[in-house]
C-alpha positions in Angstrom: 78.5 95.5 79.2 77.5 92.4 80.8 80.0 89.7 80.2 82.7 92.5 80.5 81.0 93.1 83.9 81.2 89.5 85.2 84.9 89.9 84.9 85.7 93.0 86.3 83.0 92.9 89.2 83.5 88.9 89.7 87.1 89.3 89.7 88.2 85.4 89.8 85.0 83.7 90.7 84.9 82.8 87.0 88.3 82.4 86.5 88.4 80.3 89.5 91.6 82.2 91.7 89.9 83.3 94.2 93.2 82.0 96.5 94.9 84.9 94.8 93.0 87.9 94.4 92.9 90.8 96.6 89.5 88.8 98.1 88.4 87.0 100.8 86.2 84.5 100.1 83.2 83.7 102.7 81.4 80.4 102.6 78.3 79.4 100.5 75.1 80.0 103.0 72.6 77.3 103.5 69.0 77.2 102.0 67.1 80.2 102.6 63.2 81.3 102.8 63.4 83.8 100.8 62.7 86.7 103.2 65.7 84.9 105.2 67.8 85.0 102.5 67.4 89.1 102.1 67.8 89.1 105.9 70.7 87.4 106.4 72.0 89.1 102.9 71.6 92.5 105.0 72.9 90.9 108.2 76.4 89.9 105.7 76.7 93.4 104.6 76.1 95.3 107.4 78.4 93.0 109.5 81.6 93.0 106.7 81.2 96.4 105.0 83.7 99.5 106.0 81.3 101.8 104.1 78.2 100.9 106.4 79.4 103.9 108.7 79.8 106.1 105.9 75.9 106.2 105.2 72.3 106.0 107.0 72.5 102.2 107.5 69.6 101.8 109.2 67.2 103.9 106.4 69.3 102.2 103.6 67.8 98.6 104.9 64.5 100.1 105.5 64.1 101.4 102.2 65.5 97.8 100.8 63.0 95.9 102.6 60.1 98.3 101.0 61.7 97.1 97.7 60.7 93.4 98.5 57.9 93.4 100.8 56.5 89.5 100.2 59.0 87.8 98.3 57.9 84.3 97.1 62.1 83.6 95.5 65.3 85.3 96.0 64.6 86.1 92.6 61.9 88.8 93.9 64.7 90.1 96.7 67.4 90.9 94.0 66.1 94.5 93.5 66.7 95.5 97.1 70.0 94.0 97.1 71.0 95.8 94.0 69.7 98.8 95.8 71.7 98.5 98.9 75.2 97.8 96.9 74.5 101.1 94.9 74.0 103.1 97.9 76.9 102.1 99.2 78.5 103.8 96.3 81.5 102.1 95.3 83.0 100.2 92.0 83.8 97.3 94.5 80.7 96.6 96.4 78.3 94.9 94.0 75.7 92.4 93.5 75.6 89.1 91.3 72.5 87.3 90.3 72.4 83.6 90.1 71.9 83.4 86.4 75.0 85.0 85.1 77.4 83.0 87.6 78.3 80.3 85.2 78.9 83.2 82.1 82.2 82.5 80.3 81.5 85.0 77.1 83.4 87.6 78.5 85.6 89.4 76.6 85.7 91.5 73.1 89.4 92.6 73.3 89.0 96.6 74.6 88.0 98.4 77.4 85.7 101.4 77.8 84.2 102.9 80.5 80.8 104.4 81.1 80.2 108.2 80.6 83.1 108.8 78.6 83.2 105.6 76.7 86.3 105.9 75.4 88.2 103.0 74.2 91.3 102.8 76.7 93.1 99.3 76.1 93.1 97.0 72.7 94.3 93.5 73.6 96.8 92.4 70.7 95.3 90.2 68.6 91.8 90.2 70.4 88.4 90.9 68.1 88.5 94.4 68.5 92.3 94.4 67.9 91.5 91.9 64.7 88.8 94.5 63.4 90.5 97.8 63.6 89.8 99.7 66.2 92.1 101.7 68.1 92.6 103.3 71.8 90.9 106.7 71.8 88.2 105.5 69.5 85.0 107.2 70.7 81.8 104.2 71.2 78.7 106.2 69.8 76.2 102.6 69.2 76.4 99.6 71.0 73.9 97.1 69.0 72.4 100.3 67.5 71.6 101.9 70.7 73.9 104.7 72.8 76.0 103.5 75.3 74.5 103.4 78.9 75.6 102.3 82.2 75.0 99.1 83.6 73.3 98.8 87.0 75.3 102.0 88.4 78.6 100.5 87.8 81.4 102.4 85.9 81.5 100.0 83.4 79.0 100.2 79.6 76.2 97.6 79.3 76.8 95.7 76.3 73.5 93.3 76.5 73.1 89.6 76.5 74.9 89.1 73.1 77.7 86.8 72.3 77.7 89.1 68.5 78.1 92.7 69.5 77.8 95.2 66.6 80.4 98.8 68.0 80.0 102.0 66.1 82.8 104.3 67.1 84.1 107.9 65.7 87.7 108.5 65.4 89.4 111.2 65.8 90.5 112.1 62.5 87.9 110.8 60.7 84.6 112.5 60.1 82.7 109.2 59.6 81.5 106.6 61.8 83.1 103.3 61.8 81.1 100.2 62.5 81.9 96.7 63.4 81.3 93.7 64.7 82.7 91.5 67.3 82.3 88.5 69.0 82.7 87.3 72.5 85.9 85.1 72.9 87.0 83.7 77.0 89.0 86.5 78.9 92.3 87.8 77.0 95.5 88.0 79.0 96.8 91.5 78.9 100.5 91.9 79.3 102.9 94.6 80.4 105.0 96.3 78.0 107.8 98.8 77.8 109.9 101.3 76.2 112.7 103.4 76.8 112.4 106.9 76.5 115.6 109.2 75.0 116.5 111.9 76.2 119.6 112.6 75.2 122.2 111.3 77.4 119.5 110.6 80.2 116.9 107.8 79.7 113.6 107.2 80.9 111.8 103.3 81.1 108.3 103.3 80.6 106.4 100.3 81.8 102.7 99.8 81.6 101.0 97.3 83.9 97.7 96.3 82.9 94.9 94.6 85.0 95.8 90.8 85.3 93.9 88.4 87.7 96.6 86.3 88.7 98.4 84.7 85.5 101.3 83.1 86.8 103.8 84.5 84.2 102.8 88.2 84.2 105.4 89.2 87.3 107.9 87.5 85.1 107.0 89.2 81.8 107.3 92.3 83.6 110.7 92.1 85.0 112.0 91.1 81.3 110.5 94.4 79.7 111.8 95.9 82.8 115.0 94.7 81.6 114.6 95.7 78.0 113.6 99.5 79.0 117.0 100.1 81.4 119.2 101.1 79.1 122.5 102.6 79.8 121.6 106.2 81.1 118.3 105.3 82.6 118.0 107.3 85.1 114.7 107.2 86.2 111.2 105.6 85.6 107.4 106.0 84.3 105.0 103.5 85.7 101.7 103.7 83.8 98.5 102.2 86.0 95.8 104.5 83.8 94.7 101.1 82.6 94.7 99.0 85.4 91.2 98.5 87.2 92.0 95.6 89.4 93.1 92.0 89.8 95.9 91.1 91.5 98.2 93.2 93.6 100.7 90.8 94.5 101.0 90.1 91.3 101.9 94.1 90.8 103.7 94.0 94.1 106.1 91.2 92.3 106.2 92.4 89.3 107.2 95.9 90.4 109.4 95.1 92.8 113.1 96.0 91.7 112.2 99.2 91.3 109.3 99.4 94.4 112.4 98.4 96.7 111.9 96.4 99.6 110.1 96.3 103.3 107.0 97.4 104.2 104.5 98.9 101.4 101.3 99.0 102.7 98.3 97.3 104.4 94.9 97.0 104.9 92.9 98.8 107.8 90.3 96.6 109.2 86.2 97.3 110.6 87.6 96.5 114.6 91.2 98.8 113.6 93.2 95.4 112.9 95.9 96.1 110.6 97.7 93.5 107.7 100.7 94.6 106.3 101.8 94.0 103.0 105.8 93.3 102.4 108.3 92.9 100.4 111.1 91.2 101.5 113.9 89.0 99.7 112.3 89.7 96.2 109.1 87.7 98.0 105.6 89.1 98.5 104.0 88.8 102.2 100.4 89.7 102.9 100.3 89.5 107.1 102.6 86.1 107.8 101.6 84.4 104.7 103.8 84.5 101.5 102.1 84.8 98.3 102.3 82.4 95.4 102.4 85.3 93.3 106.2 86.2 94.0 107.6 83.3 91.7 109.2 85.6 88.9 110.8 82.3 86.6 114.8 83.3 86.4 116.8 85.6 87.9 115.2 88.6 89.6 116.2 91.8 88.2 118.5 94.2 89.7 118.2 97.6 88.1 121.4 99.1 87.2 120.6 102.4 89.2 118.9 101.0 92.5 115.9 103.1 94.2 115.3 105.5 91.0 113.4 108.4 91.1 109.5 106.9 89.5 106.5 109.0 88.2 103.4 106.7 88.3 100.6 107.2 85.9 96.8 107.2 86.7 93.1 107.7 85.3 89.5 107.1 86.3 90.0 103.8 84.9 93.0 103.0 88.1 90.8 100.8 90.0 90.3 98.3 93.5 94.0 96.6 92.8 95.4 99.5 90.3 95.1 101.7 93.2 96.4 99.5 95.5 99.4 99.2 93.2 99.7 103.2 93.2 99.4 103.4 97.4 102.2 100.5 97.5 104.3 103.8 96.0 103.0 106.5 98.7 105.5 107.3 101.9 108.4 106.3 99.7 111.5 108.3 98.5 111.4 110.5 95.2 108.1 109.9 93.8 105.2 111.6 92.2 101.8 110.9 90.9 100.4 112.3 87.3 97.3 112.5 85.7 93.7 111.8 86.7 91.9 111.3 90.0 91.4 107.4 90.5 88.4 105.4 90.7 87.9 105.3 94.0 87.9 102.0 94.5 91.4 101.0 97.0 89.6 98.3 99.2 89.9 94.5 100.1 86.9 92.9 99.2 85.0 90.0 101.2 82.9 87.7 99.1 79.9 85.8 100.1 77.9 83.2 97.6 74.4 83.3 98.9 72.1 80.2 99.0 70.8 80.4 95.5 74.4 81.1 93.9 74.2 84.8 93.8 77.0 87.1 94.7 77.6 89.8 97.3 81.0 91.6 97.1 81.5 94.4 99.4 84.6 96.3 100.7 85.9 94.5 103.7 89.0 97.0 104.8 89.9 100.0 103.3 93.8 100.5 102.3 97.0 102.4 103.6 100.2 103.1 102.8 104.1 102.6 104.6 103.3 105.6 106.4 99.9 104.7 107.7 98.0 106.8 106.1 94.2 105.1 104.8 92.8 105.2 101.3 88.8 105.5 101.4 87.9 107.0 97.6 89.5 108.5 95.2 93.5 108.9 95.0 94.0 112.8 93.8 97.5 113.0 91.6 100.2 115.3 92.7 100.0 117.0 89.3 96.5 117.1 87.7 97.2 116.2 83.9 94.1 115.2 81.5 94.6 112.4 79.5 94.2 112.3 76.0 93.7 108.5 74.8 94.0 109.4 70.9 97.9 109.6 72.1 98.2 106.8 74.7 101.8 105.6 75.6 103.3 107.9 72.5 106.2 110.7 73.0 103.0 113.3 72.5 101.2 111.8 75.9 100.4 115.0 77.7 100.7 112.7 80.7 103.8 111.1 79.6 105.3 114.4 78.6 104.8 116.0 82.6 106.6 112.7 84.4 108.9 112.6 81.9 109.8 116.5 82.7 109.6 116.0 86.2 112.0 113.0 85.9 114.6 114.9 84.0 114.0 117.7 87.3 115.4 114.8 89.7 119.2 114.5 90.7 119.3 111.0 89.8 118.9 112.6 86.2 120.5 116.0 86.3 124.2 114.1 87.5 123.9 112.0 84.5 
């Protein structure tokens, strides 16, 4: 899936906000040899990378040197590079080549993810959206061939094709459907809500999807917050399953009346430094800095039964950001976690643009939460639940239907 995979694994280089994502951005390097150029490459990770102790560093670059033993371009180092990011095994440690920096053909309104290859999000009114196909639908062809991975990542290789042709089974349906989309410039997904009735006790649902910093999205989010608590709410479902990265300030703000405020978390540094992430005075603070991404346009919203008991949602597919979204959550008061075992993914990552305009992205700090406690893979739920995504976000959602339960458990609930 190779436009798809600019976007997740670039981020915002291409959509140019690299001020606002969960990234730090390191300078472009200076003409290179190119055996200096895999060098200093190896130099950058070894030097930036939390993983580096968490495998044999020193028979990793060894091995990666065999892969390019006389290069004559960085062209010829490119395999060794791509073998060092893989080793280091995670969705947010990568490498870019030169020639797919400037893509901009990057999106075909869905997301799927590589073995399952189930469709997990439909963008309203994207292609896939505009040709029929639904959340749950099974890929089975992509341009006539299976689905396979692409370079190790967990996302599906959809080759070098602005046209893609998608076969996919459905569920009820005993034959395949097939059709064909086309590459449009990255769709905004937006969060959306419900409330949930339960007799004289409510439930809001909100899902927040991946954004990458659009301005309005921490506003959009606080007015289907305010949709969804109804009179009786009493507590609420927050549904990350979707959500592979982006921007968490942006979640931080968005989530924020019902996050509550102070401390939520932080990132743990190589030398044991520590930046906190905060909440204070309905603004987001990363360290000293306030971010940009706290404006919410209007008033922001006070819920009308402060500090709620919340069930957050996750999947494989809860990603870098999503995750860090989900830690903000750990240490505090009355919640609980459902479904899925994350990606494994809850890092900061530090970006360098090498000297032919290829990209190394590794993860620069791993993550904690209020209570200190670090994030370095995978985020087990309190209460294992497999999702089923023929069901997604309905009043059948096995996931739904456990947080939901669990809520109703709660005091905040039972006194209503």
């Amino acid at each position: 899936m190779k436009y798809r995979y600019v976007v997740l694994a670039y981020l915002c280089i291409v959509t140019l906000v690299l001020a606002s994502c969960v990234a730090e951005i390191i300078p472009t390097q200076p003409p290179q040899s190119p055996q200096e150029y895999l060098s200093n490459a190896l130099d950058w990770i070894e030097s930036h990378s939390v993983k580096i102790d968490t495998v044999d560093w020193a028979a990793i670059r060894e091995q990666a040197l065999v892969l390019a033993p006389d290069p004559q371009s960085t062209e010829d180092t490119y395999p060794a590079l791509e073998f060092v990011v893989t080793q280091l095994g995670d969705s947010a440690t990568f490498f870019i080549p030169a020639n797919r920096a400037q893509e901009t053909r990057i999106d075909l309104g869905f997301d799927a993810f590589y073995p399952e290859a189930v469709i997990l999000t439909i963008v309203p009114g994207g292609p896939a959206d505009q040709a029929g196909l639904r959340v749950g639908d099974v890929i089975t062809a992509i341009n006539g061939a299976p689905p396979r991975q692409f370079e190790g990542t967990p996302y599906l290789d959809y080759d070098d094709e602005i046209t893609v042709q998608i076969s996919v089974q459905r569920a009820d349906q005993n034959q395949l459907i097939t059709v064909t989309l086309e590459m449009v410039p990255i769709l905004q997904r937006s969060p959306w809500s419900r409330s949930i009735g339960t007799g004289s006790s409510k439930i809001g649902y909100i899902e927040l999807p991946v954004t990458f910093g659009w301005e309005p999205y921490p506003t959009i989010a606080q007015w289907v917050m305010r949709e969804a608590d109804q009179p009786g709410t009493c507590g609420w479902i927050l549904d990350l399953r979707h959500n592979f990265g982006g921007n968490i300030w942006s979640y931080i703000a968005a989530m924020g009346p019902i996050l509550g405020e102070g401390t939520v978390g932080g990132f743990v540094y190589l030398d044991g430094t520590r930046d906190l992430w905060r909440y204070e005075n309905h603004e987001v603070f990363w360290g000293r800095g306030e971010r940009d991404e706290s404006l919410v346009e209007g008033q922001i919203y006070e819920l009308m039964n402060p500090m709620p008991s919340v069930a957050l949602l996750t999947s494989r597919a809860t990603m870098a950001a999503g995750e860090l979204a989900l830690i903000t959550f750990q240490g505090r008061a009355k919640i609980r976690t459902f479904g899925e075992p994350t990606g494994g993914s809850p890092f900061l990552q530090f970006w360098t643009i090498l000297s032919d305009g290829a990209a190394l992205n590794v993860s620069g700090a791993f993550s904690m939460d209020r209570t200190g406690h670090t994030y370095k893979g995978p985020i087990e739920p309190d209460e294992p639940v497999k999702n089923d995504w023929t069901v997604f976000g309905t009043d059948h959602d096995p996931v739904i239907l456990a947080a939901r339960n669990w809520l109703l458990a709660q005091s905040d609930c039972a006194q209503k």
